[in-house]
C-alpha positions as CSV (number, residue, x, y, z in Angstrom):
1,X,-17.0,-15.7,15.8
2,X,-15.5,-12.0,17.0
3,X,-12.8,-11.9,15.3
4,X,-10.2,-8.7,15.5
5,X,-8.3,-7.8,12.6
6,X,-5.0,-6.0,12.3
7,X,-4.7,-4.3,9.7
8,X,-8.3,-4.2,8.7
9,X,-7.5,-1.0,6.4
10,X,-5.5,-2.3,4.2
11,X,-5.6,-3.7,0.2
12,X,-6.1,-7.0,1.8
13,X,-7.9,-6.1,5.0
14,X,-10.8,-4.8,3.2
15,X,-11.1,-7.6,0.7
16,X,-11.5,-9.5,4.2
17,X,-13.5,-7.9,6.1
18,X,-16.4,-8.5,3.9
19,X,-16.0,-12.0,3.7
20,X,-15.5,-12.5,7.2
21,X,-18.8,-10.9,7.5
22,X,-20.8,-12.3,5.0
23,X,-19.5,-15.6,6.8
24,X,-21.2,-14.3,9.7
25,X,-18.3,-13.0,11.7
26,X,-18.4,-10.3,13.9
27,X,-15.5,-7.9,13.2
28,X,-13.3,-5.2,15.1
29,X,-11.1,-4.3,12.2
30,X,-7.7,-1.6,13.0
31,X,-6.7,1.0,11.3
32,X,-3.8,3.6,11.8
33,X,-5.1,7.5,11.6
34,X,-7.2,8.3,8.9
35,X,-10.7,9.1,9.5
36,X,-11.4,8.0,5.7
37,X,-9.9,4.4,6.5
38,X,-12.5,4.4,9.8
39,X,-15.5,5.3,7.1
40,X,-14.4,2.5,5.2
41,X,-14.1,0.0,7.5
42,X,-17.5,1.1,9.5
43,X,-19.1,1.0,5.7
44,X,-17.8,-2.8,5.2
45,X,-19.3,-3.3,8.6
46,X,-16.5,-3.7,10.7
47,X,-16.9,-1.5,14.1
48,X,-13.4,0.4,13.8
49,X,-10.7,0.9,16.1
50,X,-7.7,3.1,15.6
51,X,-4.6,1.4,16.6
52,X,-0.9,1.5,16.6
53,X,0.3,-2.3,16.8
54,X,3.9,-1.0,18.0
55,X,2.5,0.1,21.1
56,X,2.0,-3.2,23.1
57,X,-0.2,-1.0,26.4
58,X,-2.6,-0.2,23.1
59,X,-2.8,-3.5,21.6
60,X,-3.5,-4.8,25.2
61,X,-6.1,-2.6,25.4
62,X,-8.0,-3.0,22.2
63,X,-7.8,-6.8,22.4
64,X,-9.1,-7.3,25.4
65,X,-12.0,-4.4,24.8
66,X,-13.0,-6.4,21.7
67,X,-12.8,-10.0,23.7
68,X,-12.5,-11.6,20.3
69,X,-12.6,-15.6,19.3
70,X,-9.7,-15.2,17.0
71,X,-6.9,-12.2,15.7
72,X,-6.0,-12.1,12.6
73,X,-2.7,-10.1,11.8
74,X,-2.8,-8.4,8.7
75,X,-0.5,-5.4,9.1
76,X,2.2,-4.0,6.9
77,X,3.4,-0.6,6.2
78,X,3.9,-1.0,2.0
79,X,3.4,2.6,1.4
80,X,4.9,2.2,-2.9
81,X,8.2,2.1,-4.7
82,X,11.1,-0.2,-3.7
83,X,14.4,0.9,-3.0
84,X,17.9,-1.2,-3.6
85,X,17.8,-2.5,-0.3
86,X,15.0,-4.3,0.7
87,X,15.4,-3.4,4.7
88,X,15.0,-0.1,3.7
89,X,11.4,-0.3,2.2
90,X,10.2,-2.9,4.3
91,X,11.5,-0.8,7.6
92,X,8.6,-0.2,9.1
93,X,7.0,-3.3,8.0
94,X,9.2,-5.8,10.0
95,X,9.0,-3.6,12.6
96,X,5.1,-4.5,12.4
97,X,6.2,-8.0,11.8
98,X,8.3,-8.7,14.8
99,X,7.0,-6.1,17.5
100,X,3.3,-5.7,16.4
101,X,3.3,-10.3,16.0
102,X,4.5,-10.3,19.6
103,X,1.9,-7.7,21.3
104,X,-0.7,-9.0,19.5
105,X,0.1,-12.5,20.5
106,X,0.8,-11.5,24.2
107,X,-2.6,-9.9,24.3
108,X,-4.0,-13.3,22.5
109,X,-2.9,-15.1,25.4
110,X,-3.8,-12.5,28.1
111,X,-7.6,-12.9,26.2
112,X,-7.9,-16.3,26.2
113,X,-7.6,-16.2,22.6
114,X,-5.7,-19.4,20.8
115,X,-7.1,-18.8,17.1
116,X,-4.5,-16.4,15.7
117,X,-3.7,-15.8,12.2
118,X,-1.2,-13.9,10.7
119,X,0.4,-12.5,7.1
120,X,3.9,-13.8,6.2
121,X,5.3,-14.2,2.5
122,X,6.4,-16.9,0.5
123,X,8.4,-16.0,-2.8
124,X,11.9,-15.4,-3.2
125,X,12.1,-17.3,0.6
126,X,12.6,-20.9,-0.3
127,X,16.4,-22.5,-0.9
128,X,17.7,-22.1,-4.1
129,X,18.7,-25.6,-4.2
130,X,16.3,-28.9,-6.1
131,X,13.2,-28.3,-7.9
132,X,11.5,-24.9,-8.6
133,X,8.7,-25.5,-7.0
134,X,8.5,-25.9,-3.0
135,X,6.0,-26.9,-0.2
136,X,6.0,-25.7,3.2
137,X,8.2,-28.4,4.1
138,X,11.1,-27.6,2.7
139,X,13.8,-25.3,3.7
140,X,14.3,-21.6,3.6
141,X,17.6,-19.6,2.4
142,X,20.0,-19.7,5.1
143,X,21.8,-16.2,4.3
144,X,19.7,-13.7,2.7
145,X,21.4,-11.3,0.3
146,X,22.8,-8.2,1.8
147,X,20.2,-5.8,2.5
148,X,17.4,-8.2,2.9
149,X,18.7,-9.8,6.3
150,X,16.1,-7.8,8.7
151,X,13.5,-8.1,6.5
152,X,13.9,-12.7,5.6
153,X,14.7,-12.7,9.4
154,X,11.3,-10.9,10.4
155,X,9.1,-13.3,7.8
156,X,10.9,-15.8,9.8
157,X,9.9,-14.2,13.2
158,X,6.2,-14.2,11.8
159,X,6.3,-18.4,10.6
160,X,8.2,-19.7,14.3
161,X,6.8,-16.7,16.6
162,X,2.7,-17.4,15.2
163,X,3.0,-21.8,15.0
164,X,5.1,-21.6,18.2
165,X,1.9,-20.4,19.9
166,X,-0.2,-22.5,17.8
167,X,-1.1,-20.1,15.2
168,X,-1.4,-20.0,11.2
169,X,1.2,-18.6,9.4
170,X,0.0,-18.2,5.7
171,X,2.9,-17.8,3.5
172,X,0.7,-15.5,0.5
173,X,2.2,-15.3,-2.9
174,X,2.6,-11.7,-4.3
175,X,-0.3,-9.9,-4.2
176,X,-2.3,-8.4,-7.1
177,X,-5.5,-7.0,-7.8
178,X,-5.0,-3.5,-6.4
179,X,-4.8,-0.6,-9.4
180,X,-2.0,1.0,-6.6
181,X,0.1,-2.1,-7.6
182,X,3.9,-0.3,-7.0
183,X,5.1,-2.8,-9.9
184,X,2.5,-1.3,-12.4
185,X,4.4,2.2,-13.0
186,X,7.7,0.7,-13.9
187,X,6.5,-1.8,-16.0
188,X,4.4,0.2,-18.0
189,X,7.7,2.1,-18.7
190,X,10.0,-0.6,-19.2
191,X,11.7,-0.1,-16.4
192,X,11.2,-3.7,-15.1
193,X,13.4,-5.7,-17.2
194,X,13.7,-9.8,-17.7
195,X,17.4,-10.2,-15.6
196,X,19.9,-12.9,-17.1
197,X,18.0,-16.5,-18.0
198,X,14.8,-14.9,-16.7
199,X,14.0,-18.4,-14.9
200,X,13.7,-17.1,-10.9
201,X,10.1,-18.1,-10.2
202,X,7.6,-16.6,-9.0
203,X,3.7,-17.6,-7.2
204,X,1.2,-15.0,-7.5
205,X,-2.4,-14.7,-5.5
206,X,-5.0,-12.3,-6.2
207,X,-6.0,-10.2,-3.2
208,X,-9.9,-12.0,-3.7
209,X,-8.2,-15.3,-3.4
210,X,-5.9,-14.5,-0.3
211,X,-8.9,-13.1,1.4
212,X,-10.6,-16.4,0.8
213,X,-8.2,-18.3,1.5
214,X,-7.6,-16.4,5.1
215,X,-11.4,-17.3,5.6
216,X,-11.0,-20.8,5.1
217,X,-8.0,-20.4,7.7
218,X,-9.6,-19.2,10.1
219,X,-12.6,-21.9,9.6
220,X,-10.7,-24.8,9.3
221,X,-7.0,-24.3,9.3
222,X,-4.9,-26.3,12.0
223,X,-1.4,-24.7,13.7
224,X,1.1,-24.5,11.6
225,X,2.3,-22.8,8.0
226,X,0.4,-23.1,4.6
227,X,1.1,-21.4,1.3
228,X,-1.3,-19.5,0.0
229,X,-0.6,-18.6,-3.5
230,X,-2.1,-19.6,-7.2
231,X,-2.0,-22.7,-9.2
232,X,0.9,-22.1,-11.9
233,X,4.0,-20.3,-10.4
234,X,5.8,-19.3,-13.2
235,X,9.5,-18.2,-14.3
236,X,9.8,-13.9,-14.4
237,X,10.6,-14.1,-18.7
238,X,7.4,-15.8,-18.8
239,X,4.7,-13.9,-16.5
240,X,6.5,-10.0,-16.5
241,X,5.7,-10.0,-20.9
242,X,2.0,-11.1,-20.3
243,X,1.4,-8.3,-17.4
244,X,3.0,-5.7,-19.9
245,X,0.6,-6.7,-22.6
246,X,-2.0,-6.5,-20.1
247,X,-0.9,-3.2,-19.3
248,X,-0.8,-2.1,-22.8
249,X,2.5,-1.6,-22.7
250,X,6.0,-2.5,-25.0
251,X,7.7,-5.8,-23.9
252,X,10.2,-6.1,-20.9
253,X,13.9,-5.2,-22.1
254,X,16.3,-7.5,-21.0
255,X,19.5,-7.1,-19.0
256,X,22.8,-9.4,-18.4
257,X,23.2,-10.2,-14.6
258,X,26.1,-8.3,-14.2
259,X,24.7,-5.5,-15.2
260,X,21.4,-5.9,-13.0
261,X,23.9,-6.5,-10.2
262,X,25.5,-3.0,-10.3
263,X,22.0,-1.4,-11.1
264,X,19.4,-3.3,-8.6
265,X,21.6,-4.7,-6.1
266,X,22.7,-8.7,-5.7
267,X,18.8,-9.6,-4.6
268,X,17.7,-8.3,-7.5
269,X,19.7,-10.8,-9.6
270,X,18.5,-13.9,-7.6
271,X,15.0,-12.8,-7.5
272,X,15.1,-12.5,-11.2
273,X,17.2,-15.6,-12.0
274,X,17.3,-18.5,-9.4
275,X,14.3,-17.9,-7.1
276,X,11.7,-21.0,-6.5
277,X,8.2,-20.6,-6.6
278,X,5.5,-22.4,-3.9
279,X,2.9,-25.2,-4.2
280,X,-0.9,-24.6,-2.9
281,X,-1.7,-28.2,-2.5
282,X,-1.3,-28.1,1.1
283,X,-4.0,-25.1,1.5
284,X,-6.1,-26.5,-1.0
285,X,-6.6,-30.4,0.4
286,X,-6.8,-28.9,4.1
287,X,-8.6,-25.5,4.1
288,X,-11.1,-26.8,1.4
289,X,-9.8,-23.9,-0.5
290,X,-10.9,-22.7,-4.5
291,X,-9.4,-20.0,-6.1
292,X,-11.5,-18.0,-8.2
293,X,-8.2,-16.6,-10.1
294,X,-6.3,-20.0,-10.3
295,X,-3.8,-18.6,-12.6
296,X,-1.9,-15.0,-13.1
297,X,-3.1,-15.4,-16.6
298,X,-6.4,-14.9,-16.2
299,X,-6.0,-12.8,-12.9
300,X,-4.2,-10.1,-14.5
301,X,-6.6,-9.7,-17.3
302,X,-9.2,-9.3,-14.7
303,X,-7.5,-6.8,-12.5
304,X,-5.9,-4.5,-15.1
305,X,-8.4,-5.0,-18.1
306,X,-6.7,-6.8,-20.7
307,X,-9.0,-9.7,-22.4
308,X,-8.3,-12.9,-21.5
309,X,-7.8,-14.4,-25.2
310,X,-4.9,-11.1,-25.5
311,X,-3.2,-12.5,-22.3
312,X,-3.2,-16.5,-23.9
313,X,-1.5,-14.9,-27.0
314,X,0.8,-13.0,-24.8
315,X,2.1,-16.1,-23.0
316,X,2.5,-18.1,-26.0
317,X,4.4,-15.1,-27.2
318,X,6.7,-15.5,-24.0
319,X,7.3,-19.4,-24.1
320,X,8.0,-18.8,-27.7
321,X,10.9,-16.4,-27.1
């Protein structure tokens, strides 16, 4: 197939584009202004177009010059650290999200195109209600945390906007892989500490695995939302010690919830304490999907060069304590 990617430039656009390729998919990737990121994308063998998604005329224009088979959206604006609020960091982002999922889709149906698949998120999104681990059926948080409304209500915007017009929505877990990680820095320096019970969940994927997975949407996905994340989601006083000893560094401190929640903000303390994590088996038994990182545990030994027998001691460490 032609297929046009958003986004093409990014940590996981260029883990795609290859695959797509070696698939035997033509590719038109995007990229924003950087004659580096063209290179790049031209050396993966993409042909490479420089587009703002924000500006529908331009998105218009570049779909219906590349007269793909399918789009897939894969544009954010994650640039590094967080701030208190999430709306703040993730700005520009849901702007890309809301705005940049409509043009694209309005050119999709201007070019005839009805495969379109696009990014959205699954962690810290599901109900904190029931069991700790959640499928694509169940529901989502009714009212986000203050700070976080613009950016839950544009994830949301992505899932009904995308399998309204009988798209794939692929909810990925939190991605890892890339040495530019933002959560790297402050865990190395302890600045990333276990909050209250430590027993929010979270589902990880490794930017490899997403990029499969994306593949495998494309080939055989049907309309509607799958989670794509890894096979053991896992509570944060369980997987944030094992990335530190990965990283070399000293164990996560620990701090009470009331304290988090005058440092970090009232998201901060849900994240870290009540959030639920996501099941794959959806993606898995319909995309004919394999992960080649099926576990944190052996991901982030892989990524960030710890030895996979160090990263087994470290989680037994964690489960001990």
């Amino acid at each position: 197939m032609r297929v046009f990617v958003a986004g093409a430039s990014g940590a996981i656009g260029t883990r795609l584009v290859p695959q797509l390729i070696a698939r035997g998919h033509e590719v038109t990737g995007t990229f924003t202004s950087s004659p580096e990121k063209a290179e790049r994308l031209r050396g993966l063998g993409a042909e490479a177009v420089a587009l703002d998604l924000l500006d529908a005329a331009a998105v218009r224009r570049a779909v219906l010059a590349a007269k793909p088979d399918a789009i897939i959206h894969q544009a954010t604006a994650l640039t590094g650290g967080f701030s208190r609020k999430l709306d703040k960091t993730f700005a520009q982002t849901n702007l890309l999200r809301t705005e940049g999922t409509d043009a694209l889709l309005a050119a999709a149906r201007e070019a005839g195109v009805s495969l379109f698949v696009a990014q959205s998120f699954a962690p810290y999104r599901y109900a904190r209600e029931g069991g700790m681990i959640k499928t694509e059926d169940d529901p989502l948080i009714a009212t986000p945390a203050k700070g976080t409304e613009q950016t839950f209500a544009a994830m949301a915007h992505v899932d009904k906007a995308v399998t309204g017009a009988g798209g794939i929505a692929l909810r990925y877990g939190g991605f890892y892989g890339d040495t530019g990680n933002p959560l790297l820095k402050p865990v190395r320096r302890r600045l990333f500490p276990i909050i209250g019970n430590g027993e929010g969940v979270m589902s990880y994927i490794h930017l490899d695995d997403a990029a499969t997975a994306t593949v495998a949407a494309l080939e055989h996905g049907q309309g509607g939302i799958y989670n794509i994340v890894d096979d053991d989601p896992a509570p944060l006083r369980e997987w944030l010690p094992v990335l530190a000893s990965v990283l070399g560094a000293k164990p996560p401190r620990h701090m009470p919830a009331w304290l988090a929640r005058l440092v970090a903000g009232e998201d901060a303390v849900n994240m870290g304490t009540g959030s639920r994590g996501a099941s794959n088996a959806k993606a898995k038994r319909e995309l004919g999907w394999t992960l080649r990182y099926p576990s944190w545990r052996q991901g982030f030994a892989a990524a960030y060069g710890s030895a996979p027998a160090q990263v087994r001691n470290a989680g037994s460490r964690a489960g001990g304590a």
